[in-house]
MDTraj code that builds the backbone (N, CA, C; nanometers):
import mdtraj as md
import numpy as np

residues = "UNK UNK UNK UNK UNK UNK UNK UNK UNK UNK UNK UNK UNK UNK UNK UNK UNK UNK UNK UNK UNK UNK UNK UNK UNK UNK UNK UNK UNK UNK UNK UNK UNK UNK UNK UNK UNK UNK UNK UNK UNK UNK UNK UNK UNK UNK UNK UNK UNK UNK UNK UNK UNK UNK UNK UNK UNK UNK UNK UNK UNK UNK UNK UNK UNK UNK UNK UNK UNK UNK UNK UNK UNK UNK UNK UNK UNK UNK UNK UNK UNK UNK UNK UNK UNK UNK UNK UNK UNK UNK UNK UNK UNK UNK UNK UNK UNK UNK UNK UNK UNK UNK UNK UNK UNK UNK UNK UNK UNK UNK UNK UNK UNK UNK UNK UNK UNK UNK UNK UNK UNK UNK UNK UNK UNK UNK UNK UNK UNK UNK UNK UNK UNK UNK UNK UNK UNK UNK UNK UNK UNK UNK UNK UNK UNK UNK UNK UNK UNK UNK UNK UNK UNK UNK UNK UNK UNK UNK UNK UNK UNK".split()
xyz = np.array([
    [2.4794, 5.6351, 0.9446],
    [2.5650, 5.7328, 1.0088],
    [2.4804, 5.8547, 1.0426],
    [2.4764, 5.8951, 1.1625],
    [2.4000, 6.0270, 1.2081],
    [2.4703, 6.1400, 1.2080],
    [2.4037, 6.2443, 1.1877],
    [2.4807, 6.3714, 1.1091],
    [2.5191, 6.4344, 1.2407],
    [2.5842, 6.4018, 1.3424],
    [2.6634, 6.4195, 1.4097],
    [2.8224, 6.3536, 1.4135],
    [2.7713, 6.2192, 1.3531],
    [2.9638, 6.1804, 1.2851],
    [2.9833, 6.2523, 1.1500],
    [2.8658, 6.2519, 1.0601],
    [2.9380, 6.3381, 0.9722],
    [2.9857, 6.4750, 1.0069],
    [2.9684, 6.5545, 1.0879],
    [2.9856, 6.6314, 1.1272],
    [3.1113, 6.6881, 1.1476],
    [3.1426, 6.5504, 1.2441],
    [3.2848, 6.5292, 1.3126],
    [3.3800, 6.4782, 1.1981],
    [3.3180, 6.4282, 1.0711],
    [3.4148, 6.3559, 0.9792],
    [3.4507, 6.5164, 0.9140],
    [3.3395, 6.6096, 0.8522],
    [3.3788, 6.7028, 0.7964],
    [3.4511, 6.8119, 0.8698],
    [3.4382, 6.8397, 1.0324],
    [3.5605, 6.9043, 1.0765],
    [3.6984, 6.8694, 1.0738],
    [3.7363, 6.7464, 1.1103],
    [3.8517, 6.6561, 1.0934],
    [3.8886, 6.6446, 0.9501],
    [3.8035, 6.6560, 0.8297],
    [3.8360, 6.6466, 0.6691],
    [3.8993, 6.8070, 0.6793],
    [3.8378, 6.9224, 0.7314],
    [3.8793, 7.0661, 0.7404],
    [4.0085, 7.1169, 0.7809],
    [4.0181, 7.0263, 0.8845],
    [4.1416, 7.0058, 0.9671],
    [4.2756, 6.9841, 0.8378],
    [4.2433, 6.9119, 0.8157],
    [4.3168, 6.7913, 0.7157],
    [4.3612, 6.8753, 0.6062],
    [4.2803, 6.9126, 0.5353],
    [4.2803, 7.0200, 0.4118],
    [4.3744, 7.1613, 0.4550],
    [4.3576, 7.2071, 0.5370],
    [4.4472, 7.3431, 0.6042],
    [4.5574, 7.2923, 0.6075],
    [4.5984, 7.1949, 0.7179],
    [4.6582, 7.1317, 0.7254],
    [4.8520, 7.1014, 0.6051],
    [4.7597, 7.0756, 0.5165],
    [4.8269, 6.9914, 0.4085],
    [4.9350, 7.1167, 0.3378],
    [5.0476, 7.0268, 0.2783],
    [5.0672, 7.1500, 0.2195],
    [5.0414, 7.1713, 0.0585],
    [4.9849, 7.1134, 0.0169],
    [4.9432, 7.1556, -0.1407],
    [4.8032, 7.2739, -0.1410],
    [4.8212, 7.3027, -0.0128],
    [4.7068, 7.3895, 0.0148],
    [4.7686, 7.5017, 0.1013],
    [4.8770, 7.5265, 0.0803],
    [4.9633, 7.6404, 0.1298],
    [4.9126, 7.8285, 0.1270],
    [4.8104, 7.7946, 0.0328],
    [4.7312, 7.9331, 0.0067],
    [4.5391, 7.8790, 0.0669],
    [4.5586, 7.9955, 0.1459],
    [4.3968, 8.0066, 0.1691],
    [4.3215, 8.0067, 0.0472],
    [4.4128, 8.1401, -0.0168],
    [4.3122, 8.1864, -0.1476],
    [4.2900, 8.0265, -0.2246],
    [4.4223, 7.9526, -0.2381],
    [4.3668, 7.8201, -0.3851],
    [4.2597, 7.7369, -0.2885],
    [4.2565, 7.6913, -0.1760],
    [4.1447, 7.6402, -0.0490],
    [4.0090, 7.6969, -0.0648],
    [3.9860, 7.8298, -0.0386],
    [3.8673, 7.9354, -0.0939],
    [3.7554, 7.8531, -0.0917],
    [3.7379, 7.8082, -0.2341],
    [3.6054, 7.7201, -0.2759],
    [3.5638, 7.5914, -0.1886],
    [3.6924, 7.5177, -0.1436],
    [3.6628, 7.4044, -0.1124],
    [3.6310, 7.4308, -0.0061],
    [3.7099, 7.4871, 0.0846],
    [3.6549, 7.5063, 0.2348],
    [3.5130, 7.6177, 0.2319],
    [3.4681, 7.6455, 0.1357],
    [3.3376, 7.7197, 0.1492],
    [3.2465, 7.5884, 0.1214],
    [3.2288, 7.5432, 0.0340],
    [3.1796, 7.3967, 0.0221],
    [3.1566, 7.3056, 0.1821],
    [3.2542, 7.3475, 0.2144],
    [3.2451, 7.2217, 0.3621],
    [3.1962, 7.2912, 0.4246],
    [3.2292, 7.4171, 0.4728],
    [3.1786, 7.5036, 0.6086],
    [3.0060, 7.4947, 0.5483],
    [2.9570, 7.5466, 0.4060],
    [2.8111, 7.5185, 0.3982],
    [2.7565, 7.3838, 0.4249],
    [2.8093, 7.2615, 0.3857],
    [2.7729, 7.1573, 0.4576],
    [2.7773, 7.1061, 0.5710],
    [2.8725, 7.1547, 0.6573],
    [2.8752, 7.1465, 0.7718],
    [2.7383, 7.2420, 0.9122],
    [2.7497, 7.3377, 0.8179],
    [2.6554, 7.4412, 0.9089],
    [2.5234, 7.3650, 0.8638],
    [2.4162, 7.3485, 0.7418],
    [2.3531, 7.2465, 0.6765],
    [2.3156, 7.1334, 0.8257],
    [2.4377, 7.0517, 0.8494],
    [2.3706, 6.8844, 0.8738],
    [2.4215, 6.9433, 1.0220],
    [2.4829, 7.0408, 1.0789],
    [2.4730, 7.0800, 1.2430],
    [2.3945, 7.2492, 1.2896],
    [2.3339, 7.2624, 1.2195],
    [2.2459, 7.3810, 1.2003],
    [2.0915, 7.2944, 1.3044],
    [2.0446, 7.4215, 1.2926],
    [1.8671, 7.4309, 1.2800],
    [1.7791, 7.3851, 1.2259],
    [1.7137, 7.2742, 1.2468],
    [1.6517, 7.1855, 1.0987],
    [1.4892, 7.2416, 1.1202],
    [1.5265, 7.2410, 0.9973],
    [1.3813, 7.3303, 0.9103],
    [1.2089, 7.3321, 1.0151],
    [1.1533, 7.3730, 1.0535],
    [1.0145, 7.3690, 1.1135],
    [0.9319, 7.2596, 1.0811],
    [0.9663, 7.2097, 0.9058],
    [0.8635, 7.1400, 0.8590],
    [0.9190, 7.0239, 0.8884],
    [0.9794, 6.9673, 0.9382],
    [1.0649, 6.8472, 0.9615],
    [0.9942, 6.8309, 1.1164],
    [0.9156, 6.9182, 1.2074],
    [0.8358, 6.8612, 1.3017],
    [0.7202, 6.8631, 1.2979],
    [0.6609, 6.8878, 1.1945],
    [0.5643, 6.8925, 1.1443],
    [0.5102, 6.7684, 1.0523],
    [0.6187, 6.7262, 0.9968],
    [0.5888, 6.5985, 0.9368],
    [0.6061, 6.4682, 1.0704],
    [0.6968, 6.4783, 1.1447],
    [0.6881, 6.3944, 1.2419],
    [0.5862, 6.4155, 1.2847],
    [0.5283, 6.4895, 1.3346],
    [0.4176, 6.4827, 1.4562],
    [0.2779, 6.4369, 1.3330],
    [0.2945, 6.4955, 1.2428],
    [0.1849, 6.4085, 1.1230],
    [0.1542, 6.2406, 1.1398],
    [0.3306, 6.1836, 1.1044],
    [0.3610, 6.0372, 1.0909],
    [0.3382, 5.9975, 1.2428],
    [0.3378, 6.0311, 1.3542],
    [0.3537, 6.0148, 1.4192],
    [0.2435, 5.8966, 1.4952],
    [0.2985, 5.7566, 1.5236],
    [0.2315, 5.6542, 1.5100],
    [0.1791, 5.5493, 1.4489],
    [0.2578, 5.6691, 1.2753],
    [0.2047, 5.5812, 1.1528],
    [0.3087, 5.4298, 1.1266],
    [0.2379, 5.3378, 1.1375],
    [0.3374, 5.1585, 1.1023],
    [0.4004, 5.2154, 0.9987],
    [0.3985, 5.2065, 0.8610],
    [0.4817, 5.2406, 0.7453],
    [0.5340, 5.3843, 0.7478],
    [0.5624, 5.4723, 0.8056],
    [0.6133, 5.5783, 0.7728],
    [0.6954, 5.6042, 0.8825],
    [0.8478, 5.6953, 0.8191],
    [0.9455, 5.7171, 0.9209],
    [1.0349, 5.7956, 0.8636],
    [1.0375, 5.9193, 0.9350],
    [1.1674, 6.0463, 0.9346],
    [1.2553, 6.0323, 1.0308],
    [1.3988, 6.0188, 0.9641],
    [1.4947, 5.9867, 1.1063],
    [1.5125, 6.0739, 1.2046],
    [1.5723, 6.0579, 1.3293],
    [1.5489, 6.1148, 1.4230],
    [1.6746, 6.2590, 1.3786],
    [1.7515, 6.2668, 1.3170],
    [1.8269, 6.3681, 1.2751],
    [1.8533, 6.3827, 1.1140],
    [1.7343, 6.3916, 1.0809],
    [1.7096, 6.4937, 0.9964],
    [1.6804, 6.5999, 0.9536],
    [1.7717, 6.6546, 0.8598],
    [1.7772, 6.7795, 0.8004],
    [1.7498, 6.8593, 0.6847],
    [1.7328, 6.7950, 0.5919],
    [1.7606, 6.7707, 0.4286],
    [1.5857, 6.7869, 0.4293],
    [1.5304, 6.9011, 0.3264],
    [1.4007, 6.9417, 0.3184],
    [1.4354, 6.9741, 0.2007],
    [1.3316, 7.0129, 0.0833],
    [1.3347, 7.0757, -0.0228],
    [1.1971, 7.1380, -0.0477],
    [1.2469, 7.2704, -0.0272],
    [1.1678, 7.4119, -0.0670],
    [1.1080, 7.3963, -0.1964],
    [0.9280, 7.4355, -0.2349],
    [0.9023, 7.4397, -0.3852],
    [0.7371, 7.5407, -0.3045],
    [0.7255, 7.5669, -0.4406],
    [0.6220, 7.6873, -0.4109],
    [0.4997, 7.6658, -0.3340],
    [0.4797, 7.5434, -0.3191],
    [0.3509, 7.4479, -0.2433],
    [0.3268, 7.4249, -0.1087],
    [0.4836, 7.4174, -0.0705],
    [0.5117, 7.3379, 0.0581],
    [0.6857, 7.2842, 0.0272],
    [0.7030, 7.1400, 0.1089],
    [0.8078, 7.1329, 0.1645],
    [0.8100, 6.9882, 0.1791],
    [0.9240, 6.9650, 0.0973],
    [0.9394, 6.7967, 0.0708],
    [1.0520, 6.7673, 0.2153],
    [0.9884, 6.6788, 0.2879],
    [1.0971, 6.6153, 0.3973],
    [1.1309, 6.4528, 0.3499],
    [1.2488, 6.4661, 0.3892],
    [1.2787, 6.2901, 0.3722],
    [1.2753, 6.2460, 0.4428],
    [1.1891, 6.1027, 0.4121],
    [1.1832, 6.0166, 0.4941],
    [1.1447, 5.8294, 0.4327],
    [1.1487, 5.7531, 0.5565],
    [1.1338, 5.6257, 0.4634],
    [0.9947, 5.5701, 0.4818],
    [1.0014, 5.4853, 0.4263],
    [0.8384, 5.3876, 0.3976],
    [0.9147, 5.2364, 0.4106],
    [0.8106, 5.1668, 0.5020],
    [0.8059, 5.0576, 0.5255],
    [0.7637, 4.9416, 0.3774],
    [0.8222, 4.9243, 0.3645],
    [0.7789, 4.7795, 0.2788],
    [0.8288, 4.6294, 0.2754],
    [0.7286, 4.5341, 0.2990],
    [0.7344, 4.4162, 0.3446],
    [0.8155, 4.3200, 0.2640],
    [0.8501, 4.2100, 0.3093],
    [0.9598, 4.1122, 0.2351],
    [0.8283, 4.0452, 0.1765],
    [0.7195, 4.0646, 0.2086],
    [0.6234, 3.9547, 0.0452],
    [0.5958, 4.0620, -0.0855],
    [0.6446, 4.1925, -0.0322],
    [0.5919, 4.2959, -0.1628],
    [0.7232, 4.3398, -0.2440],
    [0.8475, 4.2592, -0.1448],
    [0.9382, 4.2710, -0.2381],
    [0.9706, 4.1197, -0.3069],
    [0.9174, 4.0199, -0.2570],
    [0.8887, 3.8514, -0.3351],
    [0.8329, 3.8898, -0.4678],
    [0.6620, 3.9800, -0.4260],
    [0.6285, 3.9903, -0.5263],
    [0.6663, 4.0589, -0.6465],
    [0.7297, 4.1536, -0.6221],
    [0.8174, 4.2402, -0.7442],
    [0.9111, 4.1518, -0.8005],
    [0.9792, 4.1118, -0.7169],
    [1.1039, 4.0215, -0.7447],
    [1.0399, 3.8939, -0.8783],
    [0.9277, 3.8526, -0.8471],
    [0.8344, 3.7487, -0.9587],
    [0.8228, 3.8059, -1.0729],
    [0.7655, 3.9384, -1.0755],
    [0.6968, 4.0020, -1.1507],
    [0.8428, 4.1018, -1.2548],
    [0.9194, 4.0769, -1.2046],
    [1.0489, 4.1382, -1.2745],
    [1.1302, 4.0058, -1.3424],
    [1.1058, 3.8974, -1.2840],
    [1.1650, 3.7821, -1.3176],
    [1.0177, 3.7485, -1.4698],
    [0.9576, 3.7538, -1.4721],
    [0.8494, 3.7189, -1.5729],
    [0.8387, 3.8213, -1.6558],
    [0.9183, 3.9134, -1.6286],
    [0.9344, 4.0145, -1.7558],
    [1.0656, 3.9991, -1.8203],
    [1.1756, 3.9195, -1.7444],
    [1.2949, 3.9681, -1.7676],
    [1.2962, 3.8263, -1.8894],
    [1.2685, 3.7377, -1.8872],
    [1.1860, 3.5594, -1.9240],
    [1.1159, 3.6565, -2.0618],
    [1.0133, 3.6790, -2.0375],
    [0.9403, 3.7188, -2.1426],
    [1.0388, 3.8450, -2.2448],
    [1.0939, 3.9299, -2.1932],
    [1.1757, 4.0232, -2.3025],
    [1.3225, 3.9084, -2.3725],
    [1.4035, 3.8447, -2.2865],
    [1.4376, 3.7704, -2.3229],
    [1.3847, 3.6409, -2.3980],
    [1.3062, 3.5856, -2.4398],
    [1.1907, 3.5120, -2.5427],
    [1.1744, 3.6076, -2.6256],
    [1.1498, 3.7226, -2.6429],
    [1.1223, 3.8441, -2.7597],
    [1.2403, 3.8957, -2.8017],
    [1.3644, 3.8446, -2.7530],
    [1.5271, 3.9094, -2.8352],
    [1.5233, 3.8130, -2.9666],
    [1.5196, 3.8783, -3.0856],
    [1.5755, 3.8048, -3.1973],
    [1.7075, 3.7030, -3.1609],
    [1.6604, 3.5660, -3.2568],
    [1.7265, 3.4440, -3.1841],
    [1.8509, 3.4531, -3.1486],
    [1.9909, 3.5364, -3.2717],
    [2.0885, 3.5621, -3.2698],
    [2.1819, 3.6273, -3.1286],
    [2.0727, 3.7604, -3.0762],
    [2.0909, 3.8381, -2.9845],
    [2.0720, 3.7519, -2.8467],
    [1.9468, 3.6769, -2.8545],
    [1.9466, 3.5819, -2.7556],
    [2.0960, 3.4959, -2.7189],
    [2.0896, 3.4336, -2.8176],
    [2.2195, 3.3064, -2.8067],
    [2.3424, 3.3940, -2.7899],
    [2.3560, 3.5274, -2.8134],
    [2.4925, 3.5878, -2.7277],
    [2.4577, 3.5832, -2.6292],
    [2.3568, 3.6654, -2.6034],
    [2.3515, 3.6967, -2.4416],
    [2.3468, 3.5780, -2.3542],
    [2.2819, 3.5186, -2.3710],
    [2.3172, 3.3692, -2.3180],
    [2.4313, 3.3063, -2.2908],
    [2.4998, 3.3210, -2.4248],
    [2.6522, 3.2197, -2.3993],
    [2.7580, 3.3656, -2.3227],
    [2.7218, 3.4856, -2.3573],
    [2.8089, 3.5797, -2.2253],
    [2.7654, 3.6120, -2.0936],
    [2.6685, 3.6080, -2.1004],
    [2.6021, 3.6659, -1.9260],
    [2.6183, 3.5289, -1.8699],
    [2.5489, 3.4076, -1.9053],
    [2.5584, 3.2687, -1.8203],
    [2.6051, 3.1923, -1.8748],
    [2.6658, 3.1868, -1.9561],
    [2.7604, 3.0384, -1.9678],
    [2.9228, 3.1325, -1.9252],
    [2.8979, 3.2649, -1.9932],
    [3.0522, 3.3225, -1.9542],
    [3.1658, 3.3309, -2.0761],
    [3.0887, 3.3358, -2.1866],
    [3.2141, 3.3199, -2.2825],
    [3.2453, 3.4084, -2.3050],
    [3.3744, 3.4216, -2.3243],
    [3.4486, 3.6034, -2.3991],
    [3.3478, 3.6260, -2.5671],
    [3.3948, 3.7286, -2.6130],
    [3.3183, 3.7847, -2.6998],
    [3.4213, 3.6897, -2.8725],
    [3.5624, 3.7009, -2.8265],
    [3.6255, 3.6020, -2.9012],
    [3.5657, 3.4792, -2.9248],
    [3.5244, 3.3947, -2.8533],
    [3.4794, 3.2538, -2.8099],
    [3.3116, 3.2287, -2.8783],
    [3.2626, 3.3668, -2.8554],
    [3.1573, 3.3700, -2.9060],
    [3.1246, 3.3774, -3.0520],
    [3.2193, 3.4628, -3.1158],
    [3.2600, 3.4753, -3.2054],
    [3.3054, 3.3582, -3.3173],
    [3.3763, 3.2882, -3.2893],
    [3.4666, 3.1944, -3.3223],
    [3.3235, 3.0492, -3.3264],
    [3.2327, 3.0555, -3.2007],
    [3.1057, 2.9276, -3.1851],
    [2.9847, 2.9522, -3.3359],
    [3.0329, 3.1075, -3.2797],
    [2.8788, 3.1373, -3.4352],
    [2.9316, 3.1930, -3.5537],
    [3.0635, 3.1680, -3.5838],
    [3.1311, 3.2319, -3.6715],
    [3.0769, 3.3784, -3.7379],
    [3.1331, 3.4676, -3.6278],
    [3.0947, 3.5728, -3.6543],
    [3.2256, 3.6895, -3.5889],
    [3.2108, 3.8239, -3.6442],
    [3.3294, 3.8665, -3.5802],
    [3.2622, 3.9007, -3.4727],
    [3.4063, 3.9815, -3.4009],
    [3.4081, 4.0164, -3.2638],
    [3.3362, 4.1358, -3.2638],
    [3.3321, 4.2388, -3.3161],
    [3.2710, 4.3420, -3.2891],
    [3.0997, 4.3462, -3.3695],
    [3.0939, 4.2104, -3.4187],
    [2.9329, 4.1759, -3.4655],
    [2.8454, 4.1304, -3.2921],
    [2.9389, 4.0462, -3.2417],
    [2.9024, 3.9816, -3.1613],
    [2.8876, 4.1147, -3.0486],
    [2.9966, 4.2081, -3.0027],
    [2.9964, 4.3149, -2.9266],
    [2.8383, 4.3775, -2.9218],
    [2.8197, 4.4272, -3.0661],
    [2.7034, 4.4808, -3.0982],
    [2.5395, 4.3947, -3.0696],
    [2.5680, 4.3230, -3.0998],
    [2.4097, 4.2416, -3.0782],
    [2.4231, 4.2030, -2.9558],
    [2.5327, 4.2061, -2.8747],
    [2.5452, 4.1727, -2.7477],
    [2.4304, 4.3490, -2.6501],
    [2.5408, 4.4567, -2.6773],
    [2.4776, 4.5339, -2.6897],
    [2.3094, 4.6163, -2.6811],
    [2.2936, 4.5554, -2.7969],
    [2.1121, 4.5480, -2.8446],
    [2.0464, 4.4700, -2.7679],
    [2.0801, 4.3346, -2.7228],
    [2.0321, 4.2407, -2.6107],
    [2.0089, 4.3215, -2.4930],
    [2.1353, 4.4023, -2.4246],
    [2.0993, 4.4545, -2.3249],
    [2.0141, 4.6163, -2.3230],
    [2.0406, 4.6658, -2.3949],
    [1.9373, 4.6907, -2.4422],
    [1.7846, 4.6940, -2.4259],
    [1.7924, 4.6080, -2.4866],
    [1.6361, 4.5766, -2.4947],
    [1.6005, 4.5189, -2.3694],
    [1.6531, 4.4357, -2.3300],
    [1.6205, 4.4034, -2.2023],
    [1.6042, 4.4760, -2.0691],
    [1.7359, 4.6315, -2.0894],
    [1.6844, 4.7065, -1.9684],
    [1.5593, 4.7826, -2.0113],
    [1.5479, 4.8158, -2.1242],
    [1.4017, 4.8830, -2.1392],
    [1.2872, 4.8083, -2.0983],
    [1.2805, 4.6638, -2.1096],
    [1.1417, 4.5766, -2.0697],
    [1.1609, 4.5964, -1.9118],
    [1.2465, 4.5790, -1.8724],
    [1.2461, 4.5540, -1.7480],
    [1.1977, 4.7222, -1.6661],
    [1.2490, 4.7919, -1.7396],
    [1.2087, 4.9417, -1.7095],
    [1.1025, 5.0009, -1.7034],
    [1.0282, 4.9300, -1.8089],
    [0.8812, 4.9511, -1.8258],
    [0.8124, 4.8740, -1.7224],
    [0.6978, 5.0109, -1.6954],
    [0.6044, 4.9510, -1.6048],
    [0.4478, 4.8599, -1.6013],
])
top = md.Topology()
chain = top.add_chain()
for i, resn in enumerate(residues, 1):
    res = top.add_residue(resn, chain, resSeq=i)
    for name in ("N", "CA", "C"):
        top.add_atom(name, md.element.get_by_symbol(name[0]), res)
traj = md.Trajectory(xyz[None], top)
């Protein structure tokens, strides 16, 4: 969406809000419509200097790209962060995709056996936590917990770089 429909979405949201009557007072409106009018002036305003400056930088570059209506910069004592995207290929996302799958294999092989065999019989076989319970004779909120710790541990391996 180019920040010319949002634009048009947040005048028409403005509209809407006045409009209404649970908003019968400017004064209780106040905040909110200050909120919009700054975002609105923001994404149909003047966009920042450094925003052609980074284009004309990228300019030609294969992997690099600032959209053509952008606005959104962030000020820090150095310089001036612009957004923008980076190209990356469907074999460098194969390869991540491997390399997250051989960690996710390997942290799962390193869950103590118990924690394993929940997570297993709830994430892919699908059993309720009752069911699970009742297979390893264990209670429900034993099973909750090591269920838990499984994931767990597993988003941390996978987190790590």
């Amino acid at each position: 969406m180019h920040n010319s429909e949002i634009v048009s979405l947040l005048h028409d949201l403005r509209a809407q809000l006045l409009g209404r009557t649970w908003l019968r007072s400017r004064h209780k409106a106040a905040p909110l419509l200050r909120r919009l009018n700054a975002v609105t002036d923001q994404l149909s305003g003047v966009r920042h200097p450094a925003i052609a400056v980074a284009r004309a930088r990228l300019e030609g570059a294969p992997v690099l790209r600032i959209d053509i209506d952008e606005a959104h910069v962030e000020e820090t004592p150095q310089g001036v962060w612009v957004r923008g995207w980076i190209w990356v290929e469907q074999q460098a996302l194969r390869s991540c995709d491997a390399m997250q799958e051989a960690k996710f294999r390997s942290a799962l092989a390193d869950l103590p056996q118990q924690s394993r065999v929940i997570y297993l019989a709830h994430c892919i076989e699908g059993l309720t936590y009752p069911a699970i319970a009742a297979k390893l004779d264990l209670d429900v909120v034993d099973v909750q917990h090591e269920l838990a710790a499984a994931l767990l541990a597993l988003s941390i391996a996978l987190d790590e770089t």
